[in-house]
VEXDREN-2710 file (C-alpha; in Angstrom, 1 decimal):
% VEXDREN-2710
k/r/px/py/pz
1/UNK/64.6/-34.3/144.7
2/UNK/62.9/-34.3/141.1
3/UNK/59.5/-33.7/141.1
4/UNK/56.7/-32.2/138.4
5/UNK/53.2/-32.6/137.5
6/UNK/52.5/-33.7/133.8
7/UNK/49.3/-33.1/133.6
8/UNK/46.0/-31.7/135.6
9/UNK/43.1/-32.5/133.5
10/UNK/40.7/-31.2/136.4
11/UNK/39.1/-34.8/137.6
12/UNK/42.8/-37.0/137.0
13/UNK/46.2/-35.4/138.0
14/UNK/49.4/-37.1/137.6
15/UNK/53.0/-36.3/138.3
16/UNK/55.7/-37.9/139.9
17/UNK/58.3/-36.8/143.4
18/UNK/61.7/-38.9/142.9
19/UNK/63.2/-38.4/146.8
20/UNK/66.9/-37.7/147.6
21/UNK/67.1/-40.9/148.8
22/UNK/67.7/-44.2/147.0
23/UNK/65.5/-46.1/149.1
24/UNK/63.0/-43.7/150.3
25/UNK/59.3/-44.0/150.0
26/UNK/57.9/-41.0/148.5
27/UNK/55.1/-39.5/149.8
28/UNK/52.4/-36.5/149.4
29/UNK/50.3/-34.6/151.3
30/UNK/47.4/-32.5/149.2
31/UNK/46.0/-29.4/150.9
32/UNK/42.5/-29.4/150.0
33/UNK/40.0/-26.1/149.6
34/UNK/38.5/-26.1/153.1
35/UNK/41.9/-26.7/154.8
36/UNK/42.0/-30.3/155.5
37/UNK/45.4/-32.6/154.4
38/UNK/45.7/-35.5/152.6
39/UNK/48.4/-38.2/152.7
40/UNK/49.1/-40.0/149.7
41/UNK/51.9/-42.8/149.1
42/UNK/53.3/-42.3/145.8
43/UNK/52.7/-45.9/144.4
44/UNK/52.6/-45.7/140.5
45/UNK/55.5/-47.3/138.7
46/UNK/58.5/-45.9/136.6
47/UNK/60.6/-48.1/135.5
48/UNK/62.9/-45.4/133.6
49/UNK/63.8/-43.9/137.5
50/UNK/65.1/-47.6/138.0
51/UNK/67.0/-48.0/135.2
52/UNK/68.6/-44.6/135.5
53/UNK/69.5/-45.7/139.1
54/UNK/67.6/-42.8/140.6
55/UNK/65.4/-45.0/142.7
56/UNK/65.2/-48.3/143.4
57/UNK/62.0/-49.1/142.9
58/UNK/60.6/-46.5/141.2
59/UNK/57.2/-46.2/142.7
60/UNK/57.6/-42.6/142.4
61/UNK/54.2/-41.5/140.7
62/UNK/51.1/-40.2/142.0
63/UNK/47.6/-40.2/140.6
64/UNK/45.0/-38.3/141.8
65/UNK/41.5/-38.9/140.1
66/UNK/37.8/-39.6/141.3
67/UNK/38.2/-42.4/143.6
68/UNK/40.9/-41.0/145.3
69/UNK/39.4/-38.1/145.7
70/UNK/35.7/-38.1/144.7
71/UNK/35.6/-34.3/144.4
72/UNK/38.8/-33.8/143.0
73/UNK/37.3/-31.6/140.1
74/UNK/35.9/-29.2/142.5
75/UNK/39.7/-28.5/144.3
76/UNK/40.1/-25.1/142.9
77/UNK/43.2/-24.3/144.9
78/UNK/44.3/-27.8/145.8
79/UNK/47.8/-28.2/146.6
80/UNK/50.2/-30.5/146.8
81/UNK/53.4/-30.7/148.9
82/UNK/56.4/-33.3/149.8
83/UNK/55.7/-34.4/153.0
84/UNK/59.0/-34.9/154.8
85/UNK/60.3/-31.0/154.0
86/UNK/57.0/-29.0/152.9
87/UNK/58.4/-28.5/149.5
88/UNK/55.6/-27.4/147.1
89/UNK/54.9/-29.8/144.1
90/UNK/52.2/-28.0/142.4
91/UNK/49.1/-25.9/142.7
92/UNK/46.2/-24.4/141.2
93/UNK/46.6/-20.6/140.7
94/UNK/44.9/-18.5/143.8
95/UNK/43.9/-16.3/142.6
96/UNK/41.6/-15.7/139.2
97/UNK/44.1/-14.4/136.9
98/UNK/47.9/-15.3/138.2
99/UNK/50.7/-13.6/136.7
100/UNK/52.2/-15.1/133.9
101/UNK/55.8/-14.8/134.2
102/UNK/58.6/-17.0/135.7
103/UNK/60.1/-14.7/138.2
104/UNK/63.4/-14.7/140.1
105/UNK/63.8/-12.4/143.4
106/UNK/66.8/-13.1/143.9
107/UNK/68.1/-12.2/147.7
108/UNK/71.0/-10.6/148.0
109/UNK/70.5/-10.2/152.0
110/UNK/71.0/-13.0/155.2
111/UNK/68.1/-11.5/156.7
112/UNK/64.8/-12.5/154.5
113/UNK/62.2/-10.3/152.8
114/UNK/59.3/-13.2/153.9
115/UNK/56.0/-10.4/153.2
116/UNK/57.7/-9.3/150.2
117/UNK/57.6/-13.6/149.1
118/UNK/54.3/-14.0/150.2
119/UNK/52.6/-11.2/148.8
120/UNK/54.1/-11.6/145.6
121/UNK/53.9/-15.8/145.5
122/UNK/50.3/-15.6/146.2
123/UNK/49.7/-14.0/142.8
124/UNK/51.7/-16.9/141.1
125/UNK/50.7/-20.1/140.0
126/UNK/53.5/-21.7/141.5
127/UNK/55.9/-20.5/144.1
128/UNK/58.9/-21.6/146.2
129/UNK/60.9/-19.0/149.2
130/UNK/64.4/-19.4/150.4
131/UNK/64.7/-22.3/148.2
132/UNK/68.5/-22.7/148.4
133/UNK/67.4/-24.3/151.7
134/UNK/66.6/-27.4/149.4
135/UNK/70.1/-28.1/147.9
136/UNK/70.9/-27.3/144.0
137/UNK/68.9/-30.6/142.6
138/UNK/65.5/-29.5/143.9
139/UNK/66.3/-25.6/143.8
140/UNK/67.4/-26.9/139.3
141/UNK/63.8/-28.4/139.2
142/UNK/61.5/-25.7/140.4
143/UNK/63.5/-23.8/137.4
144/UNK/62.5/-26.9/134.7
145/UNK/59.1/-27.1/135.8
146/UNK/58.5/-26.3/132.2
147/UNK/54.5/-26.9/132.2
148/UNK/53.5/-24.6/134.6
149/UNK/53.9/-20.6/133.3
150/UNK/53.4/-18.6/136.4
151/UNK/56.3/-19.6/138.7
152/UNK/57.7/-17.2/141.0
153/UNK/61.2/-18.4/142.9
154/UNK/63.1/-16.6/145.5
155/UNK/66.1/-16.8/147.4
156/UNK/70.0/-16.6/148.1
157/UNK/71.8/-18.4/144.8
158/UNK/74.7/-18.2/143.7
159/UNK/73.6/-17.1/140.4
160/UNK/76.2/-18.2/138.5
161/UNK/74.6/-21.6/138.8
162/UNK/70.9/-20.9/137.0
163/UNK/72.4/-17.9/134.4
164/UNK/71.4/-20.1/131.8
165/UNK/67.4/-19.8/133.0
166/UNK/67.7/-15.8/132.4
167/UNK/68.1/-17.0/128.7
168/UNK/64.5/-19.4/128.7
169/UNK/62.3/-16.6/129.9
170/UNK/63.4/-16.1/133.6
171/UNK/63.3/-12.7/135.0
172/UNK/65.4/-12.1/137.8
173/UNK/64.7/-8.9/140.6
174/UNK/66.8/-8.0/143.5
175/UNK/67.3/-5.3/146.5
176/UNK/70.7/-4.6/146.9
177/UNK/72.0/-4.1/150.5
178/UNK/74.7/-1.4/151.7
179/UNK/77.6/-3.1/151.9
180/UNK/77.8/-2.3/155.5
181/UNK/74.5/-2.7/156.3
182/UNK/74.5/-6.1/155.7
183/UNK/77.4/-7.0/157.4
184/UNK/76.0/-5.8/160.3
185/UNK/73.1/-7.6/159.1
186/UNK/75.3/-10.8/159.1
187/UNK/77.1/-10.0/162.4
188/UNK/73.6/-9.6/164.6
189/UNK/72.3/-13.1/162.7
190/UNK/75.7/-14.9/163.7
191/UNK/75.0/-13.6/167.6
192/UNK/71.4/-14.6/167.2
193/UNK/72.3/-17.7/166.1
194/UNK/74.7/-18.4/169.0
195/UNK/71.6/-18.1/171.1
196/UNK/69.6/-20.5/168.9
197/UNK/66.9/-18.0/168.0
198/UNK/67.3/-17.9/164.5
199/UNK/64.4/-20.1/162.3
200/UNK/65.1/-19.3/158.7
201/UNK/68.8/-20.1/157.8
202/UNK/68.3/-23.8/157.0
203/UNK/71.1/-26.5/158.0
204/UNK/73.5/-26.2/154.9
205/UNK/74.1/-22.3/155.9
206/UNK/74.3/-23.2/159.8
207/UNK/77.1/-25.4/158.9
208/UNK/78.4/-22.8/156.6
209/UNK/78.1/-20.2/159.8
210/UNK/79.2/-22.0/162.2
211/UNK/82.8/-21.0/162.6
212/UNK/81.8/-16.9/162.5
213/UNK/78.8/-18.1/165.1
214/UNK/81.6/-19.5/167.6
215/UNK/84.0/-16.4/166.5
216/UNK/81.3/-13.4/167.3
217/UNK/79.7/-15.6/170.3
218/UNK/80.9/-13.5/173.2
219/UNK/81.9/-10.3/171.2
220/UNK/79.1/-7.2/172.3
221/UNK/78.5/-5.9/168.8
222/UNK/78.4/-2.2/170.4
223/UNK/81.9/-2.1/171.3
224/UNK/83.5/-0.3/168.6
225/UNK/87.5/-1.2/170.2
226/UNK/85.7/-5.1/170.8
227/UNK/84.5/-5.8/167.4
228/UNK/87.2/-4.7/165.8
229/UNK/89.9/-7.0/167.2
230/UNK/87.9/-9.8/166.4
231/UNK/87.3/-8.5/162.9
232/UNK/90.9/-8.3/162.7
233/UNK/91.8/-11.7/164.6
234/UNK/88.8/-13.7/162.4
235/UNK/90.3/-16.6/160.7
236/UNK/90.1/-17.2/157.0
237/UNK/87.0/-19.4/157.2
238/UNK/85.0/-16.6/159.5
239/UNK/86.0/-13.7/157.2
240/UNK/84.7/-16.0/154.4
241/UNK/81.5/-15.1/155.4
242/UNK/81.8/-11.5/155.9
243/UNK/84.0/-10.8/152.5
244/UNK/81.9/-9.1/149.9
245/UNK/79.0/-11.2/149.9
246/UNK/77.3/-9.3/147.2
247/UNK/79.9/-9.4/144.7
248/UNK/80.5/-13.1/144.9
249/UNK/76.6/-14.5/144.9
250/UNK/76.5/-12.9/142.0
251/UNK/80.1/-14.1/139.8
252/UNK/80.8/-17.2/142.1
253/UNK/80.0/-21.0/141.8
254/UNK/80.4/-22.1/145.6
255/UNK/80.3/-20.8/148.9
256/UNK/83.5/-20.8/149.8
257/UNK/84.9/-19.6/146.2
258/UNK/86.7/-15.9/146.6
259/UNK/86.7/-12.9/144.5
260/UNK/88.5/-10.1/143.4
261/UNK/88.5/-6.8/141.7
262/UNK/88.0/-8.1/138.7
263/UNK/84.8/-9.6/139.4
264/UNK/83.2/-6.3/139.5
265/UNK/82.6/-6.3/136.0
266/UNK/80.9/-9.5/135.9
267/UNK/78.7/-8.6/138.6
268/UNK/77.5/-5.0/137.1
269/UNK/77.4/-6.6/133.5
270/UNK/74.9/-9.7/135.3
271/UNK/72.9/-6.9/137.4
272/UNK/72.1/-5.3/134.3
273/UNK/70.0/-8.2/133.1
274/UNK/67.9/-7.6/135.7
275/UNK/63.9/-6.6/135.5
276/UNK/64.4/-4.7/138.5
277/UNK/67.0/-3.6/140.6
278/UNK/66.3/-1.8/144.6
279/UNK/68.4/0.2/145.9
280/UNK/69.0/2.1/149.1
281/UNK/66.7/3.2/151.7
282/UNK/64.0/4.9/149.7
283/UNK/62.1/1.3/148.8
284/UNK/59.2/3.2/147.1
285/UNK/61.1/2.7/143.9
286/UNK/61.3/-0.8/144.4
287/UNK/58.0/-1.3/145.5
288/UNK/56.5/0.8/142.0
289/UNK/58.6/-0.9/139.8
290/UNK/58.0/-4.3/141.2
291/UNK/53.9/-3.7/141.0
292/UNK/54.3/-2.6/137.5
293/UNK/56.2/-5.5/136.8
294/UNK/53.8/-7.6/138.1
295/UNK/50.7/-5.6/137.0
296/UNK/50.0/-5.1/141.4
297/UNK/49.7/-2.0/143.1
298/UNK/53.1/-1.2/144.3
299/UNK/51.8/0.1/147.8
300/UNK/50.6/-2.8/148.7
301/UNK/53.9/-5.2/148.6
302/UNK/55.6/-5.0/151.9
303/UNK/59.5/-4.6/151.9
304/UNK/61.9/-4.8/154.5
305/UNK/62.5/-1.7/156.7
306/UNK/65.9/-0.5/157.6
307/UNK/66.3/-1.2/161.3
308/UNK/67.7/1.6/163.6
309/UNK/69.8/-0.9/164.9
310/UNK/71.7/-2.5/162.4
311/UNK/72.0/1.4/160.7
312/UNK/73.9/2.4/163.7
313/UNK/76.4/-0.6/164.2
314/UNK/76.8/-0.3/160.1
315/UNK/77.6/3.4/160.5
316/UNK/80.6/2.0/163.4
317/UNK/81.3/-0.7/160.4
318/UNK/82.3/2.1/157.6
319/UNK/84.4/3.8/160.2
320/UNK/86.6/0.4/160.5
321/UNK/89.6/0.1/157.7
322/UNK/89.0/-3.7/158.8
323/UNK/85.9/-3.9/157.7
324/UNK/86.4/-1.5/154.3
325/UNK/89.2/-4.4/154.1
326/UNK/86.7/-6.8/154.2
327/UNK/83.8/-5.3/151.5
328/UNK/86.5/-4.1/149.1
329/UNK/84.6/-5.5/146.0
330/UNK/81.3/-4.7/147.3
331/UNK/82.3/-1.7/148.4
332/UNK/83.6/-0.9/144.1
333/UNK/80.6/-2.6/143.5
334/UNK/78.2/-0.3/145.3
335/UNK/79.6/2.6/143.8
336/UNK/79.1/1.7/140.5
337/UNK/75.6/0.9/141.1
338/UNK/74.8/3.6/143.4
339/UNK/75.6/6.3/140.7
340/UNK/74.0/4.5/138.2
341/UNK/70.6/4.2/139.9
342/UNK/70.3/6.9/142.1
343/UNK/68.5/9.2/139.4
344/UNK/66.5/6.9/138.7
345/UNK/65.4/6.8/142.3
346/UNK/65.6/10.2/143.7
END
């Protein structure tokens, strides 16, 4: 979907929400101060979305002024979200003096850093998480939503598909994961998600998943001998998901596209445009860097721990030639960027 605000004048707001559907009736729901929603039908005409066959009626705008909303002027933190997915359109800052940068985290890990997003978004004027979840259109918008100059995005891109935004003021930060870490990461997710208890991988990575979900269903993740024939057995389109997943969301321009040694140097010479780069299992660094970034105590923004757990089946990973197999480039990666920042950290 397209969507943006042009203008907030304080007592009249306008902007427009063009939906993924042709035919669909776009509509809003404002959040006001005290809690309360607000649906709104988008009802204000643009004839340009019909002539550019994006809609067909184009009753795509929204106005917000005093008779809609006699106290409109008063909404310091009103919001304003899509109401079929949640998406946010637009916001006024929450906080007195929100940082004014356009910030990429980008998430280099199938499990989330949620707190981290949170933390961080709340000090943002605008701010979207795991917004791959939306599909490429919507995630290309939040990135153009050129009036607004606190905008904080996160989550798991191929970044090969917004490099261009690191050139109009983007900042991009990311945690890197241990190679085998996160494929034992991706290994516990794909059981969990045989048993349907997983919430936040949204329906384009289910589909993605499913094949490795079906693969790893009945395989007990503690049986060294076990796990390793079915690493070995995995088709192509189960390993796809396992193979260096690092390397290629950084160099690659769709899911299923594969990469080789020689996308190593890509990645590292991408990673070094980064603001801030995490590493290991020390996340002070991260945290400090991040906070002075961000002009926030670094303390106080909450990071993923290492679980015991997925340390020990990674630890039975790095023993497999299988799985070494398997993490080849992330494995050239890490060691590249392991020496590189480890004096920096320790």
């Amino acid at each position: 979907m397209l969507f943006n605000v042009e203008y907030d004048h304080g007592d009249v707001l306008e902007g427009y929400l063009i939906p993924d559907g042709f035919s669909d009736e776009p509509k809003i729901v404002v959040a006001r101060d005290d809690g309360t929603l607000v649906s709104f039908n988008c009802d204000q005409p643009r004839p340009a979305v019909v002539q550019s066959g994006r809609h067909a009626t184009g009753l795509v705008g929204f106005r917000l002024d005093r008779r809609s909303m006699p106290d409109l002027v008063l909404q310091d933190h009103l919001a304003i979200h899509e109401a079929k997915s949640g998406l946010l359109i637009y916001r006024r800052p929450l906080v007195a003096a929100p940082v004014q940068m356009k910030l990429l985290r980008l998430e280099l890990s199938l499990l989330p850093m949620n707190k981290f997003d949170q933390y961080c978004g709340h000090h943002f004027q605008y701010a979207v998480s795991a917004v791959e979840r939306y599909g490429h259109e919507t995630t290309l918008q939040a990135f153009h939503l050129n009036g607004v100059p606190s905008i904080f995005i996160s989550g798991r891109l191929l970044l090969r598909n917004y490099e261009e935004f690191l050139d109009k003021g983007f900042r991009v930060i990311a945690d890197i994961p241990d190679p085998y870490y996160e494929m034992a990461s991706r290994l516990f997710i794909l059981k969990r998600l045989a048993k349907g208890t997983v919430t936040f991988i949204g329906d384009r990575d289910r589909l993605i998943l499913s094949a490795a979900v079906e693969h790893f269903a009945e395989i007990n993740l503690t049986d060294t001998a076990s796990l390793n024939r079915a690493l070995k057995r995995a088709p192509d389109k189960v390993r796809g998901v396992l193979f260096s997943p690092i390397t290629r969301q950084l160099v690659t321009s769709y899911p299923e596209q594969r990469v080789t040694r020689r996308d190593v140097a890509p990645a590292i010479d991408i990673l070094s445009r980064f603001a801030v780069v995490g590493y290991g299992d020390d996340n002070t660094h991260f945290q400090d860097a991040v906070g002075e970034l961000l002009g926030l105590e670094g303390p106080s923004i909450p990071v993923l721990p290492r679980h015991s757990i997925l340390k020990e089946l990674a630890r039975q990973l790095s023993e497999l030639p299988v799985a070494e197999l398997m993490l080849e480039e992330d494995l050239i990666f890490d060691h590249y960027v392991r020496h590189a920042l480890m004096p920096c950290i320790s």
